[in-house]
LUMMARVO-591237 format. One record per residue (C-alpha): residue number from 1; residue in three letters; x, y, z. Coordinates in steps of 0.1 Angstrom, whole numbers, plus 2048, in hexadecimal, padded with zeros to 3 digits. Each point is the difference from the previous one (the first is absolute). Layout:
N
seq->NUM | type->ALA | u->X | v->Y | w->Z
...
//
This chain:
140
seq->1 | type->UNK | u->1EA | v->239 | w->CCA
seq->2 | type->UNK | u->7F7 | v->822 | w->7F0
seq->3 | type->UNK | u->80E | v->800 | w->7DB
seq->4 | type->UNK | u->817 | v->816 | w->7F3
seq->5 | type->UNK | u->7F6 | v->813 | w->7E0
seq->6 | type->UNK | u->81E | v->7FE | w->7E3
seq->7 | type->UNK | u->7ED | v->811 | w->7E1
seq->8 | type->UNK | u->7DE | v->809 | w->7F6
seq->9 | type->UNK | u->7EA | v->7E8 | w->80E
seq->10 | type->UNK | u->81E | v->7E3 | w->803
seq->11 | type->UNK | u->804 | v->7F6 | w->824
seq->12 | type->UNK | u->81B | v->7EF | w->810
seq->13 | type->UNK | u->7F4 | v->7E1 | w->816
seq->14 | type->UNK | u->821 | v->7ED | w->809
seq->15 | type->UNK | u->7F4 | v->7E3 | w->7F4
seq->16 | type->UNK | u->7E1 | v->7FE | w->815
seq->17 | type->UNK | u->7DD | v->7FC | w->7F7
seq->18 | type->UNK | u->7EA | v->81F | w->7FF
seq->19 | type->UNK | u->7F0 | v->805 | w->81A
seq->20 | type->UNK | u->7DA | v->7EA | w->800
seq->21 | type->UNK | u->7E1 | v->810 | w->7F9
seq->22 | type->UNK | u->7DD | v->7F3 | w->800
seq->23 | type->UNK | u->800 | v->7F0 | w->7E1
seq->24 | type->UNK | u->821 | v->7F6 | w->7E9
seq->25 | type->UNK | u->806 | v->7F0 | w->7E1
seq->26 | type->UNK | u->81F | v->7EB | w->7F3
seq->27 | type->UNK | u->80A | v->7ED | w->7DB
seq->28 | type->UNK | u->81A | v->7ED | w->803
seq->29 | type->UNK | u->811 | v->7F5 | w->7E0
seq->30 | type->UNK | u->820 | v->7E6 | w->802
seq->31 | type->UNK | u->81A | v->800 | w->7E7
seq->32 | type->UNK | u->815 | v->7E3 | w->7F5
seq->33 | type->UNK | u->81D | v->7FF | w->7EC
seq->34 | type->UNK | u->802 | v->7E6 | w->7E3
seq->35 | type->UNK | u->810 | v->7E3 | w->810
seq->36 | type->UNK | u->7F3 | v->804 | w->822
seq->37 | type->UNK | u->81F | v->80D | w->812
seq->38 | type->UNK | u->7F4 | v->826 | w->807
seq->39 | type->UNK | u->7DF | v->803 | w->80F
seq->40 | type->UNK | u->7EF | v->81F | w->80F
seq->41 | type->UNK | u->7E3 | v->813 | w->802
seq->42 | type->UNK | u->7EF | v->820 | w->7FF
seq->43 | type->UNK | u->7E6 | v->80F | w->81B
seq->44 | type->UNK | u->7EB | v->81D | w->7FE
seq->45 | type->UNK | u->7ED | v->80A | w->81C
seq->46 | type->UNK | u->7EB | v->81A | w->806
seq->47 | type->UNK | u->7E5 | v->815 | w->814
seq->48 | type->UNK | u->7DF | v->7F5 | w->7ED
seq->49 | type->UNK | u->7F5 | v->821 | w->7F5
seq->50 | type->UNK | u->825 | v->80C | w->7F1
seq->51 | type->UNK | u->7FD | v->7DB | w->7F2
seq->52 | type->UNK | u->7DE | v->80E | w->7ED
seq->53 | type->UNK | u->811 | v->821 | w->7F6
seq->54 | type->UNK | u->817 | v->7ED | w->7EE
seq->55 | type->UNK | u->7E6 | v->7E5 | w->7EF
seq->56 | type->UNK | u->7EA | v->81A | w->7FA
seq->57 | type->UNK | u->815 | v->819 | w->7EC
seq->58 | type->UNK | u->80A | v->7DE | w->7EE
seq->59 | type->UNK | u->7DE | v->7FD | w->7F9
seq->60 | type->UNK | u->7F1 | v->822 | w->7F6
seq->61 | type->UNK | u->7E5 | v->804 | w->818
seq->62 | type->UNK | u->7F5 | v->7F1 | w->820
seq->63 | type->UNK | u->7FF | v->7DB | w->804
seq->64 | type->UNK | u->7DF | v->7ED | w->809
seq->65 | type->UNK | u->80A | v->7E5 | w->814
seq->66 | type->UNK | u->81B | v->7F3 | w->816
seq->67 | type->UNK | u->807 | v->7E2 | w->7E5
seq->68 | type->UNK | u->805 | v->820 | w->7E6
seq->69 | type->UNK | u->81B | v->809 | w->818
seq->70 | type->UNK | u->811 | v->7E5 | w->807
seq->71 | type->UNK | u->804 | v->7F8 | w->7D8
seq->72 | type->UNK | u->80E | v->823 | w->7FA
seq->73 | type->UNK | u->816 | v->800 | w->81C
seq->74 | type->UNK | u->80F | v->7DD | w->7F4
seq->75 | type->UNK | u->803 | v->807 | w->7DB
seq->76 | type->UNK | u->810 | v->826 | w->80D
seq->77 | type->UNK | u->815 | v->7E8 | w->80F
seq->78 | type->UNK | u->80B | v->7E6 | w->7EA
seq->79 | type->UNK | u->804 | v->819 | w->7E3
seq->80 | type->UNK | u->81A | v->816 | w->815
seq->81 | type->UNK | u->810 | v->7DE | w->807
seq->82 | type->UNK | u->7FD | v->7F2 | w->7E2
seq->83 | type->UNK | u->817 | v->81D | w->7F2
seq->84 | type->UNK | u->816 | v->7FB | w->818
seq->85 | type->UNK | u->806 | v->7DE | w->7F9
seq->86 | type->UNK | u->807 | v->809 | w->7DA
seq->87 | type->UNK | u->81A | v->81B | w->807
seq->88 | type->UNK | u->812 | v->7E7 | w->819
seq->89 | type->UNK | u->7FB | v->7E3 | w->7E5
seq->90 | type->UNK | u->814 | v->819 | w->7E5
seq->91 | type->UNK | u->817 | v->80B | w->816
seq->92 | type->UNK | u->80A | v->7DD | w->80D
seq->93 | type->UNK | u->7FC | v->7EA | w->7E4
seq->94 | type->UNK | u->7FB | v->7D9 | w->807
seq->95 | type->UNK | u->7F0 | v->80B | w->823
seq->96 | type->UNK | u->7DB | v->7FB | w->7F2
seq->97 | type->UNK | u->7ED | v->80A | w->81D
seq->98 | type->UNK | u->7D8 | v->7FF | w->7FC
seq->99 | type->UNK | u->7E7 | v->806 | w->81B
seq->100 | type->UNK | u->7E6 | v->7EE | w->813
seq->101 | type->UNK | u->7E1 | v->80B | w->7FD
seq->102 | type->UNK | u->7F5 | v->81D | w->819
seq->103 | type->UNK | u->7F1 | v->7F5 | w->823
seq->104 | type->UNK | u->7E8 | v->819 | w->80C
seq->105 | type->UNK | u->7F8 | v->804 | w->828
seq->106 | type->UNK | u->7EA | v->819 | w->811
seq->107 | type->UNK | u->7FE | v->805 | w->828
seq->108 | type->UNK | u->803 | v->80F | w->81F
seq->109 | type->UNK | u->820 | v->807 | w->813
seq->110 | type->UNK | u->813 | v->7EB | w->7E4
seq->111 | type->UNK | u->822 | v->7F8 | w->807
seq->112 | type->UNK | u->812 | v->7EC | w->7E2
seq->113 | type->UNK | u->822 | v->7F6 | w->804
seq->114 | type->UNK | u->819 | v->7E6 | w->7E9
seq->115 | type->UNK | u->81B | v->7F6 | w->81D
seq->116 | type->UNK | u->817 | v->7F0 | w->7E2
seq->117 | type->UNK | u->800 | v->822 | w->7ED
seq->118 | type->UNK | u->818 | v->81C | w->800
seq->119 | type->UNK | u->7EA | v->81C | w->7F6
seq->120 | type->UNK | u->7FE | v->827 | w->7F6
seq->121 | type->UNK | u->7E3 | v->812 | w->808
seq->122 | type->UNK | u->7F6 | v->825 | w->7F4
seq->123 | type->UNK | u->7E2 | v->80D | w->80C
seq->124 | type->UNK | u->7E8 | v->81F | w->7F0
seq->125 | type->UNK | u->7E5 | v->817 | w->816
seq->126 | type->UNK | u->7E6 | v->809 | w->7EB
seq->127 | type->UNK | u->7DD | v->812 | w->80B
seq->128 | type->UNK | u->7EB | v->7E4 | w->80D
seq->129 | type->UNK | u->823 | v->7ED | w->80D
seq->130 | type->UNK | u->820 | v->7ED | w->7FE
seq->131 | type->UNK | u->809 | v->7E6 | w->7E6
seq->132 | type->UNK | u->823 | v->7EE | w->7FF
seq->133 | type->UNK | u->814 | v->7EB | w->7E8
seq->134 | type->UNK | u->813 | v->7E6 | w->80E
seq->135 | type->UNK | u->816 | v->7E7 | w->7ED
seq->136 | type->UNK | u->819 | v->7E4 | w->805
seq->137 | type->UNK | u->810 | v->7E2 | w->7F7
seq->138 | type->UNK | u->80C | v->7E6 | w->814
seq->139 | type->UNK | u->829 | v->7FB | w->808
seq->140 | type->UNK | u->803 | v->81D | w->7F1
//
């Protein structure tokens, strides 16, 4: 699948995964609603070195170890979440969604999927490689 480009540096990926590299990382963070009835989950996943990029200009400077990255990349995560979840919270009061806490994989030739989930996915090329967004919820 070749992906189609729809702005500056968005690509479109019908849904697919990007395509695998040597190396990719994923967080996965689920999201529950208050009383259990609405439950989802949010990937992203990512050529390692764009996955860096993105820790690293978190960061400031270059990271030192792999562990560095995988921190920076979860907390990147679970903030962008995290406000997320609040503007869905005000927006739908009584829903009280909250968030597991971020699981972090690294690999090669990764392939993650959630059969039960109905997701969006939006993907972004950057210099060093593709990263993409994918989130769902199940029944939904």
């Amino acid at each position: 699948m070749s992906p189609k480009r729809r702005r500056s540096g968005l690509l479109e990926l019908s849904g697919q995964a990007p395509p695998p590299s040597a190396e990719r990382v994923a967080v996965i963070l689920g999201m529950i609603s208050g009383d259990e009835s609405l439950k989802g989950r949010v990937l992203l996943d990512g050529d390692a070195e764009q996955i860096r990029d993105i820790a690293e200009g978190m960061n400031g400077e270059p990271l030192e170890t792999t562990t560095d990255l995988y921190f920076f990349i979860g907390e990147f995560t679970n903030m962008f979440c995290g406000r997320a979840i609040t503007v869905i919270n005000n927006a739908h009061r009584g829903m009280e969604f909250r968030l597991t806490p971020p699981a972090i994989l690294a690999g090669r030739h990764m392939d993650i999927t959630t059969p039960s989930i109905r997701s969006e996915s939006f993907a972004f090329a950057g210099g060093r490689g593709i990263v993409r967004l994918d989130v769902g919820f199940e029944g939904v």
